[in-house]
Backbone bond lengths (Angstrom), bond angles and torsions (degrees), N, CA, C in turn:
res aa  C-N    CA-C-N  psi(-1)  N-CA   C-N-CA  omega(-1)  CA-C   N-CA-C  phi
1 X - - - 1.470 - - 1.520 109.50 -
2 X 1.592 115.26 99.63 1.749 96.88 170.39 1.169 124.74 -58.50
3 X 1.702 101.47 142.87 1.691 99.80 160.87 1.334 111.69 -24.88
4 X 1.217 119.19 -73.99 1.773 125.81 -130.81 1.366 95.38 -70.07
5 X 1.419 137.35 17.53 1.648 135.19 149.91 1.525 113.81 -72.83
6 X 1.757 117.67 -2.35 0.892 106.39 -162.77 2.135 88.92 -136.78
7 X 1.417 97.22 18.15 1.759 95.28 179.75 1.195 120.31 -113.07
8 X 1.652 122.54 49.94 1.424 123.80 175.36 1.974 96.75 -149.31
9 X 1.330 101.45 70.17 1.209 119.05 177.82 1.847 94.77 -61.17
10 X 1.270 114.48 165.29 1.662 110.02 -164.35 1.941 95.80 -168.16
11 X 1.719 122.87 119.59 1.414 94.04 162.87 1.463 90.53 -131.59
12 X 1.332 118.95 141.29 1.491 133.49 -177.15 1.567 105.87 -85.71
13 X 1.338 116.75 123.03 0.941 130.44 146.48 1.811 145.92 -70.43
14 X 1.177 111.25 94.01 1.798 107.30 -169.65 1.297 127.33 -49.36
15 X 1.121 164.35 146.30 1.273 130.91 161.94 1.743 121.79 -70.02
16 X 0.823 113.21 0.36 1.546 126.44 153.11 1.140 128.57 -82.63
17 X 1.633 137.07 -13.54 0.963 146.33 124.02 1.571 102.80 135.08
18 X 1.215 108.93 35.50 1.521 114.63 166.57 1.204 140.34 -104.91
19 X 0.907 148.24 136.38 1.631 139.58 -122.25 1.980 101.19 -136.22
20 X 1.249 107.11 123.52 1.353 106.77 179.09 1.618 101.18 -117.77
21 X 1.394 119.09 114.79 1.899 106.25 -179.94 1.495 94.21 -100.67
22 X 1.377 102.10 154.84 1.901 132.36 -161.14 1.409 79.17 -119.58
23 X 1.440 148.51 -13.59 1.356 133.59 -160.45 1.854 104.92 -65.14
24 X 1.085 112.45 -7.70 1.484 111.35 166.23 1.896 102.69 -142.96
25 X 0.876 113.26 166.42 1.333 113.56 167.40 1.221 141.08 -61.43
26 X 1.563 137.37 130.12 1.823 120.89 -146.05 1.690 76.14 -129.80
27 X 1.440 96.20 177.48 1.684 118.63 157.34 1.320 117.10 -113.82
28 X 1.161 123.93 143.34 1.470 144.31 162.75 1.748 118.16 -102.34
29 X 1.154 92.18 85.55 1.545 108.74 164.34 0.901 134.43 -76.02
30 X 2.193 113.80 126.12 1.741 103.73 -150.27 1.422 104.20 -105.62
31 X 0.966 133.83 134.03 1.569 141.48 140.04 1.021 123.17 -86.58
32 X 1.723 116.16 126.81 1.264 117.23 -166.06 1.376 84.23 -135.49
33 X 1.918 93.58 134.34 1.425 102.13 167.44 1.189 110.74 -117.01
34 X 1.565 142.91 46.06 1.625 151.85 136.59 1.181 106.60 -69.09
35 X 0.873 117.42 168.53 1.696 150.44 -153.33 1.330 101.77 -112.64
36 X 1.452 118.37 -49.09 1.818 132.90 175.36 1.222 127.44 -101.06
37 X 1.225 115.11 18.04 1.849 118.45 176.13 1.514 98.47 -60.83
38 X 1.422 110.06 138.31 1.288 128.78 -170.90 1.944 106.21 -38.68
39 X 1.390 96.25 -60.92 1.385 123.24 173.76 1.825 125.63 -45.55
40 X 1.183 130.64 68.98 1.498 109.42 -152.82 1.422 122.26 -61.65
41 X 1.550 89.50 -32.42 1.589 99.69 158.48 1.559 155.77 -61.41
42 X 1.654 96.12 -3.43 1.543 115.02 157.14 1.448 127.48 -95.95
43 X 1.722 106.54 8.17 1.663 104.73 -170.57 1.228 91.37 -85.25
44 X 1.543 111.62 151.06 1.414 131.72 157.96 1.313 124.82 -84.19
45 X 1.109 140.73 113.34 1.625 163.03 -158.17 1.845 106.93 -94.72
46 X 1.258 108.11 -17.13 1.581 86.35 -160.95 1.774 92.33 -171.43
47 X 1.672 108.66 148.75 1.600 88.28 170.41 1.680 101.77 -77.70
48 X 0.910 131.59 -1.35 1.462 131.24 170.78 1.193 112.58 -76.52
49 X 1.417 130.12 -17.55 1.515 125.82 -163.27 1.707 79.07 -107.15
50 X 1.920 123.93 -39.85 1.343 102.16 179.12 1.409 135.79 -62.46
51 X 1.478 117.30 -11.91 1.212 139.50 169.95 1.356 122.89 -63.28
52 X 1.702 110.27 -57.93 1.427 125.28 178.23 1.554 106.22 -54.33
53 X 1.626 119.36 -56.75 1.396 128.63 -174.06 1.310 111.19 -55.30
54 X 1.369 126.01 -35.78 1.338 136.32 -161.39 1.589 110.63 -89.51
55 X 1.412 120.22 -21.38 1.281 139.20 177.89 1.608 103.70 -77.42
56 X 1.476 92.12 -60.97 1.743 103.49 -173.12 2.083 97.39 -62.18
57 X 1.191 114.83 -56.16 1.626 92.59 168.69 1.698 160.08 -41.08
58 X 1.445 89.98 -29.21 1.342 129.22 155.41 1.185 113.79 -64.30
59 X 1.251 122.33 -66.21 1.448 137.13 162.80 1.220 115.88 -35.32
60 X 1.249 127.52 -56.84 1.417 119.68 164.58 1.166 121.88 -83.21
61 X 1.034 130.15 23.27 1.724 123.33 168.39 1.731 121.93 105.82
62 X 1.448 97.57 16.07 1.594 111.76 -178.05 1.877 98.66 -72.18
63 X 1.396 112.34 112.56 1.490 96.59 153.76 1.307 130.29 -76.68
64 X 1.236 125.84 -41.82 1.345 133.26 155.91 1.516 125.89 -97.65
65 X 1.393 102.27 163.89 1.643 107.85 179.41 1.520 91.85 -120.91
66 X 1.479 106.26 137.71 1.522 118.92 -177.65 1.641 79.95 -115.30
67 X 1.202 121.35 127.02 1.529 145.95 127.15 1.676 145.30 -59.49
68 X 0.929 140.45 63.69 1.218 134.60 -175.62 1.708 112.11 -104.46
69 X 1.624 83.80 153.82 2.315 94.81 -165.24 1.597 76.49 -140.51
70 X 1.140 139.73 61.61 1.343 134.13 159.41 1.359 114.46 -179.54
71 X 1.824 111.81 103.47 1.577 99.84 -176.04 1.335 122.23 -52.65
72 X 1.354 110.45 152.54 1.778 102.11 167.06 1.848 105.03 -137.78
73 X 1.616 115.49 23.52 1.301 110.26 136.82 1.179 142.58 -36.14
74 X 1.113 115.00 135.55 1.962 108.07 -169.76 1.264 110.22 -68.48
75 X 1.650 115.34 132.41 1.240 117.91 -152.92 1.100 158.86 74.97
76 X 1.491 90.69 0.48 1.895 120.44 -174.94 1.538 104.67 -77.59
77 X 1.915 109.05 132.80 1.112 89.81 -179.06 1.504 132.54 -78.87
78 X 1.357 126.94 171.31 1.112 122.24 164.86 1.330 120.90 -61.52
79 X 1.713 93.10 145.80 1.728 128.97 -158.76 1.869 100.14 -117.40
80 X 1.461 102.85 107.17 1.651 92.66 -174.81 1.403 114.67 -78.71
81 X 1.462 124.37 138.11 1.135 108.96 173.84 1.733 137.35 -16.34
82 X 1.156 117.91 -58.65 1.067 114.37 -162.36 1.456 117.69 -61.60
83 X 1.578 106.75 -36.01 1.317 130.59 165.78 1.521 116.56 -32.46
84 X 1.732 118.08 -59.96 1.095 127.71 -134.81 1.410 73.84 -93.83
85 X 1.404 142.42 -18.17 1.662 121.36 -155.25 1.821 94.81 -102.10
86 X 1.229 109.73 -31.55 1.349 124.55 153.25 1.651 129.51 -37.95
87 X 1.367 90.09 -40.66 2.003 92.86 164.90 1.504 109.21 -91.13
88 X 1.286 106.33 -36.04 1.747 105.30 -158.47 1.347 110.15 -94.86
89 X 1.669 132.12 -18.17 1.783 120.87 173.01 1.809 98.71 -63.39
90 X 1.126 99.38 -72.57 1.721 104.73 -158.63 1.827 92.38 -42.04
91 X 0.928 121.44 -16.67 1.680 111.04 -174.05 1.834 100.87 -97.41
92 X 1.078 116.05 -16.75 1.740 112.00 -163.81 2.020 76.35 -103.42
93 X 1.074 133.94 -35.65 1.700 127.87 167.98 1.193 107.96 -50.06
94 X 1.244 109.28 -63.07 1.891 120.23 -157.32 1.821 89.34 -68.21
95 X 0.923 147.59 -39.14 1.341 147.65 -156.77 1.611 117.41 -84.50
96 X 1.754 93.11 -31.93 1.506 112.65 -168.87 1.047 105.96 -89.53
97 X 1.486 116.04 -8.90 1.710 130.89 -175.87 1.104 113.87 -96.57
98 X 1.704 128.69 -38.20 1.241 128.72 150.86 1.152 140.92 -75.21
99 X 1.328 122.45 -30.16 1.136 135.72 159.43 1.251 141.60 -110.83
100 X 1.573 115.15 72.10 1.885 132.41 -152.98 1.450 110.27 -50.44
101 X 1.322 111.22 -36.55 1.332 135.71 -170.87 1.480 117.26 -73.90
102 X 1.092 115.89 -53.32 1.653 142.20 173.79 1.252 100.98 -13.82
103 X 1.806 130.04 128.70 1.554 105.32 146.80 1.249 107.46 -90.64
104 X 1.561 118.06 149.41 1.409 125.78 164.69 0.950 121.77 -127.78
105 X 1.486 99.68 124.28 2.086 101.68 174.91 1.846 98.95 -101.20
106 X 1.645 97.66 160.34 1.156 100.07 -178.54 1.763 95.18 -122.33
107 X 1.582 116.79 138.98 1.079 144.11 -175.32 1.273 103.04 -82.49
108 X 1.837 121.71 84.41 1.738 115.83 167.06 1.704 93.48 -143.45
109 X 1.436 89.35 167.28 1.651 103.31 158.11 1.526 112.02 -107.69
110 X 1.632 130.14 -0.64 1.078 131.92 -145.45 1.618 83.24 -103.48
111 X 1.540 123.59 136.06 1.282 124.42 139.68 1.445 135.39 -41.83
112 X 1.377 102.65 -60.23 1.659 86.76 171.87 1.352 112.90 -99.89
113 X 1.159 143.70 20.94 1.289 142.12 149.60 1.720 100.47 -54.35
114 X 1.396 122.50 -57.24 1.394 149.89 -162.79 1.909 87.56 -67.61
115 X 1.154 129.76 -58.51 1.274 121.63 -155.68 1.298 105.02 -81.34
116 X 1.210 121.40 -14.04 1.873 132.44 178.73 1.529 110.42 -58.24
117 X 2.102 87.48 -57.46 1.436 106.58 -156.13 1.678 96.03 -78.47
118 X 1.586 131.22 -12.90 1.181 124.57 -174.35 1.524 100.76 -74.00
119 X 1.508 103.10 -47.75 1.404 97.00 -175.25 1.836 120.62 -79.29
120 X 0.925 89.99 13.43 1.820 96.37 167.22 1.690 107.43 -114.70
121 X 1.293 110.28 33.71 1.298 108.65 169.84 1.287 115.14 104.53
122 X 1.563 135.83 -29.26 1.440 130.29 -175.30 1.735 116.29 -60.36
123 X 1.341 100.94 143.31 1.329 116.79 -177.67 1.826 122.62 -93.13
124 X 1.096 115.40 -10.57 1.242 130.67 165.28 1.481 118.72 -178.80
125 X 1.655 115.89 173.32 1.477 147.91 -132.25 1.270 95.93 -114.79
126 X 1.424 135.07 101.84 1.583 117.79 162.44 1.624 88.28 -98.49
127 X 1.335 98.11 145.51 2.017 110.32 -175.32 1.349 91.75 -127.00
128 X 1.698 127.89 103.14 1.604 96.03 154.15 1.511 125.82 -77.51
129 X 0.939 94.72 8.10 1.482 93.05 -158.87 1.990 91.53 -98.60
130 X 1.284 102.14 -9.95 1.790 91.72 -176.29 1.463 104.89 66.22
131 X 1.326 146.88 14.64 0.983 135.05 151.88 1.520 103.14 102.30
132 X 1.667 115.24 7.25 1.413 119.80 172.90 1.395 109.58 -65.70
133 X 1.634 126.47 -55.64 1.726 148.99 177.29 1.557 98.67 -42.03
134 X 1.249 132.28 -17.77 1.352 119.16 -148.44 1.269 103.47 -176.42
135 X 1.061 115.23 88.16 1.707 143.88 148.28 1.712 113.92 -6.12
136 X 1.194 92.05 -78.11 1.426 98.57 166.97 1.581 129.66 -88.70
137 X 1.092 112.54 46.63 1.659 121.37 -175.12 1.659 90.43 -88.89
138 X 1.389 130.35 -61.09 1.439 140.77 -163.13 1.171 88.05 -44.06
139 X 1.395 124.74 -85.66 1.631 142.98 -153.61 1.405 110.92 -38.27
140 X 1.979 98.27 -48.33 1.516 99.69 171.43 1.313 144.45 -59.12
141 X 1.771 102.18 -25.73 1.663 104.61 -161.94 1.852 83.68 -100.79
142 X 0.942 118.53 -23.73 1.855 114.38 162.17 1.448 114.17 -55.87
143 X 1.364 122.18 -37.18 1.313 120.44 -178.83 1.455 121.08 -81.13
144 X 1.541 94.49 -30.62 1.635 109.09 166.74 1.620 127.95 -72.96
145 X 1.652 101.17 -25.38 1.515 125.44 168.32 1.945 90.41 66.76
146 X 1.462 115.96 43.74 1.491 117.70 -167.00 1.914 92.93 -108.95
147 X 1.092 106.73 138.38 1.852 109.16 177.51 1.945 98.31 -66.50
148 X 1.267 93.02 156.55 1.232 114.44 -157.68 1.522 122.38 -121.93
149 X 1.078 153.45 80.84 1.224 153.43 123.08 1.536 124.58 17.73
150 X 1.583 132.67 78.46 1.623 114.35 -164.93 1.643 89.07 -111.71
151 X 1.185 108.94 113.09 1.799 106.64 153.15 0.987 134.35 -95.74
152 X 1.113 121.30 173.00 1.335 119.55 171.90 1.580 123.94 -108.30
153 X 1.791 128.90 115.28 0.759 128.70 -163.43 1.460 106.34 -146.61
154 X 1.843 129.50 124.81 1.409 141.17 176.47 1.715 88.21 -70.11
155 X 1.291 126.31 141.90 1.895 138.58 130.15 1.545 90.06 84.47
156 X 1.315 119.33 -121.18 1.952 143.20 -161.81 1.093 97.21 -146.87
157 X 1.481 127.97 168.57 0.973 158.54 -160.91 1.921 101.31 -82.59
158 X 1.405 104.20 -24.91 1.595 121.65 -179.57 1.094 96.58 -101.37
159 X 1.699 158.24 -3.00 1.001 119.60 -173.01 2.074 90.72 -139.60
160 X 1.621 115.01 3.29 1.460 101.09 -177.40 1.385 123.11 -62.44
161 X 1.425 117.43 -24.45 1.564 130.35 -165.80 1.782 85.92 -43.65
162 X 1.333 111.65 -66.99 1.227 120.93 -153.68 1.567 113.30 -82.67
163 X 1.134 121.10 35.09 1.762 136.54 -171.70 1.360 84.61 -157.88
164 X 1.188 95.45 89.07 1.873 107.42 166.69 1.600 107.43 -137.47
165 X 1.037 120.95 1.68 1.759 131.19 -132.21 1.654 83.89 -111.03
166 X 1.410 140.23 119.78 1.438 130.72 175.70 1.509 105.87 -118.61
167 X 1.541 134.32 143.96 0.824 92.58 167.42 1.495 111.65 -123.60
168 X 1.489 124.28 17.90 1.431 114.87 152.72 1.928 101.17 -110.24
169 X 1.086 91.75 -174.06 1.753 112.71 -177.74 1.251 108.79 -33.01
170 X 1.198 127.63 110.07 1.452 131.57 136.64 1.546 119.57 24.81
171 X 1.410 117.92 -79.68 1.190 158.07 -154.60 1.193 83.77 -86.45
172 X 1.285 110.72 -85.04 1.652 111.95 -153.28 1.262 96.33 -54.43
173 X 1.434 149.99 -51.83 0.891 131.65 -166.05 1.863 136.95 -46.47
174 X 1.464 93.04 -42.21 1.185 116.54 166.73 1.313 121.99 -63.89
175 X 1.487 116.95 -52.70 1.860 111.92 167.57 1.494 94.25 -48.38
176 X 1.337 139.94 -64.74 1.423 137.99 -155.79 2.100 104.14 -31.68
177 X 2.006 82.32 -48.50 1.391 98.72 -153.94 2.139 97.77 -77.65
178 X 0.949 86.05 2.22 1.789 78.63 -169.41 1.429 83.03 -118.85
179 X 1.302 146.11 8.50 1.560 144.37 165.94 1.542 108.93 -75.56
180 X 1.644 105.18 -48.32 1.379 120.99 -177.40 1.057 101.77 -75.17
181 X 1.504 138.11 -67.41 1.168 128.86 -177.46 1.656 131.04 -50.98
182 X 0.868 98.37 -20.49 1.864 117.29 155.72 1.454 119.77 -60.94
183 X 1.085 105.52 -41.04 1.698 124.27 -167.66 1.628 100.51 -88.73
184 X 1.449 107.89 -38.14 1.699 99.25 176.35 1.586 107.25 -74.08
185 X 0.961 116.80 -54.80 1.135 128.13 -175.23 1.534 109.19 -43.14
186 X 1.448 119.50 -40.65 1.386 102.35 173.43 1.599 115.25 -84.86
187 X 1.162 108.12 -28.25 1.235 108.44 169.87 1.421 143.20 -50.94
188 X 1.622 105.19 -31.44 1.436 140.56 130.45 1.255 108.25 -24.89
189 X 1.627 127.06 -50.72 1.456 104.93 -160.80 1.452 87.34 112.26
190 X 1.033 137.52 -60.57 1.702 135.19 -175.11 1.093 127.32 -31.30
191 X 1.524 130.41 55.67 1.508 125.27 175.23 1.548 107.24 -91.10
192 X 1.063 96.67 90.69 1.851 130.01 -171.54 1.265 103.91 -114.98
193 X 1.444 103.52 161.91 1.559 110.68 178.59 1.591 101.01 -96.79
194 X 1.587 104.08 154.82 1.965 87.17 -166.73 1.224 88.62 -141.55
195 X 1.589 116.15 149.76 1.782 124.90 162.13 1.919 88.11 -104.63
196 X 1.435 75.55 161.58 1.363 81.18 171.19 1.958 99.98 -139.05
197 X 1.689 96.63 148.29 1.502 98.33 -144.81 1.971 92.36 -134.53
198 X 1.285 111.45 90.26 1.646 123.58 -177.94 1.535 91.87 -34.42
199 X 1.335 135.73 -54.70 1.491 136.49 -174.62 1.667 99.38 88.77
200 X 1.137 122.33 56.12 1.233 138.30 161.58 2.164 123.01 -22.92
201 X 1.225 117.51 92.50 1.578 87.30 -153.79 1.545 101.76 124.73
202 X 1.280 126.28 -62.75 1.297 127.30 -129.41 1.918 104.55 -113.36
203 X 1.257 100.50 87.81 2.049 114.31 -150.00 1.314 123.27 62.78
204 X 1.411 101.37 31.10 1.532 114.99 167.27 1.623 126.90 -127.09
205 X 1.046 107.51 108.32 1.823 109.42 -179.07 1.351 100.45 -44.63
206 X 1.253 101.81 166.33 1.817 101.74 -177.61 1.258 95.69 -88.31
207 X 1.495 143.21 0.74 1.348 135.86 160.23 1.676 111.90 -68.23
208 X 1.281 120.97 -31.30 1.083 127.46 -177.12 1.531 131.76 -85.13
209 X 1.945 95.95 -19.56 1.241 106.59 175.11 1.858 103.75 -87.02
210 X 1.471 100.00 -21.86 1.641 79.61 -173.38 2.043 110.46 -83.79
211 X 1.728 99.18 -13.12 1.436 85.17 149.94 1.250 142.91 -85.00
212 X 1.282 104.86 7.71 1.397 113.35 176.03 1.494 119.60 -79.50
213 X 1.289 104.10 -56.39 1.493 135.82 161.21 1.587 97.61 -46.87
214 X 1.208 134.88 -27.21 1.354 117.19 -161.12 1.849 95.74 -90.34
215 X 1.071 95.01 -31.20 1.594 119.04 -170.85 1.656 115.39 -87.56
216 X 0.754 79.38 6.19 2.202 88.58 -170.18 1.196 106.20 -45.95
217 X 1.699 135.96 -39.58 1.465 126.56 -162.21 1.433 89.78 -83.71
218 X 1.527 136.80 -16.50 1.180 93.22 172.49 1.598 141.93 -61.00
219 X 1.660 97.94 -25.36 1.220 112.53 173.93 1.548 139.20 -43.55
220 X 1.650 92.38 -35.94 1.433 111.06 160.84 1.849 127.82 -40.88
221 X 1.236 86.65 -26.77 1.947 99.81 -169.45 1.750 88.51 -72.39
222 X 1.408 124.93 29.00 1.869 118.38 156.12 1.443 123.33 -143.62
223 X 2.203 93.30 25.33 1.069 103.90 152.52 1.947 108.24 71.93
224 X 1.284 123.00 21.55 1.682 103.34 -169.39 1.326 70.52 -152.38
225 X 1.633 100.17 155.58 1.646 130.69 177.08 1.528 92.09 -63.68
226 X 1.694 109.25 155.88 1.028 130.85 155.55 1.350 121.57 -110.43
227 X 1.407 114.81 141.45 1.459 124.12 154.48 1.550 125.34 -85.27
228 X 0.853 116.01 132.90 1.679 110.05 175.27 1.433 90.81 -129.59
229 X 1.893 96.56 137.09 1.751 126.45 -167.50 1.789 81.40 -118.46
230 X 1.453 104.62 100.97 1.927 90.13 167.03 1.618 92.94 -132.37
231 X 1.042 128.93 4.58 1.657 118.69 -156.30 1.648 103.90 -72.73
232 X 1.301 123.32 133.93 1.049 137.31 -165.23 1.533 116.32 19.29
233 X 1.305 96.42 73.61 1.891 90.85 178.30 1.597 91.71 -107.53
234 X 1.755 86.62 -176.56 1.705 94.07 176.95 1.720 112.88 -79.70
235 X 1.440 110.64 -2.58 1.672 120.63 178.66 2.172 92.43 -62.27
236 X 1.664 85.92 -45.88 1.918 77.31 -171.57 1.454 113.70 -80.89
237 X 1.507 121.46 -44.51 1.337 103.12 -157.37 1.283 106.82 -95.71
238 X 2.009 117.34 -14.51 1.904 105.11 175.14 1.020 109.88 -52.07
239 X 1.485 135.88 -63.79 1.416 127.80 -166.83 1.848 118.14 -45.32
240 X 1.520 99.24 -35.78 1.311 93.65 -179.89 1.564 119.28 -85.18
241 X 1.534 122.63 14.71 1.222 107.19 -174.15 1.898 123.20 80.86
242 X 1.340 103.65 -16.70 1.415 102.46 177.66 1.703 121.33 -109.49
243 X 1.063 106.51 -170.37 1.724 112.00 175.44 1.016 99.70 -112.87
244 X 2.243 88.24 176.06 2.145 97.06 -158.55 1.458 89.92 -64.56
245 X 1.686 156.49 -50.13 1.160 156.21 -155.21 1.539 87.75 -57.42
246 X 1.050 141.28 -35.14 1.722 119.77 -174.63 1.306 119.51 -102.38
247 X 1.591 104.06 11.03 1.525 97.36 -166.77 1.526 101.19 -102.54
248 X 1.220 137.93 70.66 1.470 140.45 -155.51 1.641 87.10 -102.22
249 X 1.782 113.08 -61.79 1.388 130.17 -149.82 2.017 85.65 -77.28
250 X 0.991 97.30 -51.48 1.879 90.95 -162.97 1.608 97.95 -55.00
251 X 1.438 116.34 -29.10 1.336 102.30 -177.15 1.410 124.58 -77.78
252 X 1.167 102.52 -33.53 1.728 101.00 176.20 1.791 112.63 -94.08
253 X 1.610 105.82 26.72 1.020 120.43 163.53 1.950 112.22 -94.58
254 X 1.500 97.07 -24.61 1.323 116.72 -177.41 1.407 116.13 -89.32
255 X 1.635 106.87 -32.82 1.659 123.21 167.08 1.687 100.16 -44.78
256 X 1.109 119.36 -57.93 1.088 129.67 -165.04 1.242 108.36 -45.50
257 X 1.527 122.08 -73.03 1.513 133.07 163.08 1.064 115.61 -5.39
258 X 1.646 104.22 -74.80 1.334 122.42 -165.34 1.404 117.38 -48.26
259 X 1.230 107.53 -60.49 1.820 131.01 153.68 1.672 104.15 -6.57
260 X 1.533 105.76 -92.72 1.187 123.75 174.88 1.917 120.94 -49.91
261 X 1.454 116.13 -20.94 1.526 108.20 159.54 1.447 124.70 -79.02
262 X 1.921 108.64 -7.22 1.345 115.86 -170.34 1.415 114.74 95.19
263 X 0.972 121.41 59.50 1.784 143.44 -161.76 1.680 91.30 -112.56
264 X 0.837 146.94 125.33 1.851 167.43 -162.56 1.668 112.32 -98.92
265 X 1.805 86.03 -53.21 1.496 96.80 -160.65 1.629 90.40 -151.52
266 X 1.733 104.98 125.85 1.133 123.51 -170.97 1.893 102.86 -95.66
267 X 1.025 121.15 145.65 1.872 116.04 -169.96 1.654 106.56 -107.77
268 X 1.233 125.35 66.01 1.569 129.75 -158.79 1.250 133.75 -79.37
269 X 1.354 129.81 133.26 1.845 117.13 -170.10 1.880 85.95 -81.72
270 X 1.996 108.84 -27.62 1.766 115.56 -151.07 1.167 96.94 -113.73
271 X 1.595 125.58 84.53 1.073 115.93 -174.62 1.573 118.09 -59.51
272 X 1.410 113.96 -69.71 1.227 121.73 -169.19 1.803 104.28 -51.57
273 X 1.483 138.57 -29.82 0.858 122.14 162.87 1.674 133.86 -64.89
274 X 1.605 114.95 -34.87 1.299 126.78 154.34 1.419 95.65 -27.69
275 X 1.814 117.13 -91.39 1.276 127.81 -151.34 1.225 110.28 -34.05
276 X 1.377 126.05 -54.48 1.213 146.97 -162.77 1.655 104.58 -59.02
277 X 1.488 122.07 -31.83 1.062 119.58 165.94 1.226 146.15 -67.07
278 X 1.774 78.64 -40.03 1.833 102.35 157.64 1.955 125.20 -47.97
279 X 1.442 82.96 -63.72 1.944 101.93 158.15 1.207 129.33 -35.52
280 X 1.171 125.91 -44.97 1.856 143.72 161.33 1.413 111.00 -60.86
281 X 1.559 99.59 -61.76 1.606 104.02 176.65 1.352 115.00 -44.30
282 X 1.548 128.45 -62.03 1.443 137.25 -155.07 1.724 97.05 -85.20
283 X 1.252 132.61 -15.72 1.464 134.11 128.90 1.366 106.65 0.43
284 X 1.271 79.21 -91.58 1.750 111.65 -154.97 1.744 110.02 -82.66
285 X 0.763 131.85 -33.18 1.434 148.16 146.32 1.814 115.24 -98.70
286 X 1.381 108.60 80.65 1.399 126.11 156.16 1.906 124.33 -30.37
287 X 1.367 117.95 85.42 1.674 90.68 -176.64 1.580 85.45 -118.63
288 X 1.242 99.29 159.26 1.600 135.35 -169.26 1.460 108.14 -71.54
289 X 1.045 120.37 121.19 1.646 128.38 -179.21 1.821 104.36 -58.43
């Protein structure tokens, strides 16, 4: 195992002043408040059920809570703004009220969806869209001085199935695409702290995500933590014949991977099982507090 999976130490700063360290590997625990997230078992039912879930995540070893009020399954329909800020403030309030401490990122591509939920307490930006969906996403999370989330994503959430087609390297393509997006972003004004997130799934066949995943340290050559989003996708359970409800074991078979390509921050439906992977891993691969 080389060192240098373990030489891009990273600690995010909130603009509220809360501090998340990457110096070992954390979990990102998702709450989803749609109705159609792929997953049925991550929707939130109630601010009482968001409370209980959000307690029990913490509890098991969630450093952050990822929030999302807008599917971004392939093919999911569109969520109009007003809608999505409509599910997700009263939940980034109710959360920020119980849990002072908590970091919370909120799951949008929308600029001011993102600048609402910052100012109701959220601690960082998940973008799938990398700031493609939304023009002014850069400008905003620079103005907000909020850490940042850049993925990588071909078209919308409605049109990636069919943008799978590359026609240089895999890999390379993506450093290309996280070169530029680096470069806007400062150009923006955005000297933010940034993960950078392959988007596993997201205009990628699951043949392509498991070369991606196979390939992850290359990613490292731009110097910033990675996130890896694999928890019950169709990358884990198509091959095996099952659905996202059975894909618990294939995924934290994939945690593992990720781990070992230099993965920071794992994006989890299972928290306490994530963690637990993390725990084994840093076992067996020792990294420095």
């Amino acid at each position: 195992m080389p060192h240098s999976l373990f030489a891009i130490p990273a600690t995010l700063l909130s603009p509220h002043g809360r501090l998340l360290s990457l110096h070992r590997p954390q979990v990102m625990g998702i709450l989803n408040l749609t109705p159609d997230s792929f997953f049925a078992g991550s929707r939130v039912a109630s601010e009482k059920d968001l409370l209980a879930r959000a307690e029990a995540m913490l509890q098991a070893g969630a450093a952050v809570l990822d929030l999302g009020a807008c599917s971004t399954r392939p093919g999911a329909e569109a969520v109009a703004e007003a809608e999505e800020t409509r599910r997700l403030l009263p939940a980034v309030e109710a959360l920020r009220k119980e849990f002072p401490e908590a970091f919370l990122s909120v799951d949008t591509f929308r600029a001011g969806v993102a600048a609402a939920a910052v100012a109701a307490g959220a601690d960082l930006v998940n973008d799938v869209g990398g700031g493609t969906l939304d023009p002014a996403m850069f400008a905003t999370v620079g103005r907000l001085r909020v850490p940042y989330v850049l993925m990588h994503l071909r078209g919308t959430p409605q049109t990636m199935a069919r943008l799978t087609q590359y026609e240089d390297d895999l890999v390379l393509t993506l450093l290309r695409y996280f070169r530029d997006g680096l470069a806007a972003l400062r150009q923006a004004g955005a000297e933010v702290d940034v993960l950078l997130d392959p988007g596993f799934g997201f205009a990628k066949t699951a043949a392509q995500s498991h070369e991606l995943l196979r390939r992850l340290p290359e990613l490292q050559a731009l110097g910033l933590p990675i996130l890896a989003g694999l928890s019950r996708k169709k990358m884990v359970y198509g091959p095996l014949g099952l659905s996202p409800e059975a894909a618990l074991n294939g995924t934290t078979a994939l945690h593992m991977v990720a781990l070992q390509g230099g993965a920071r921050l794992l994006r989890a439906h299972d928290v306490a099982e994530a963690h637990q992977a993390i725990q084994l891993f840093a076992k067996t691969f020792p990294i420095g507090e």
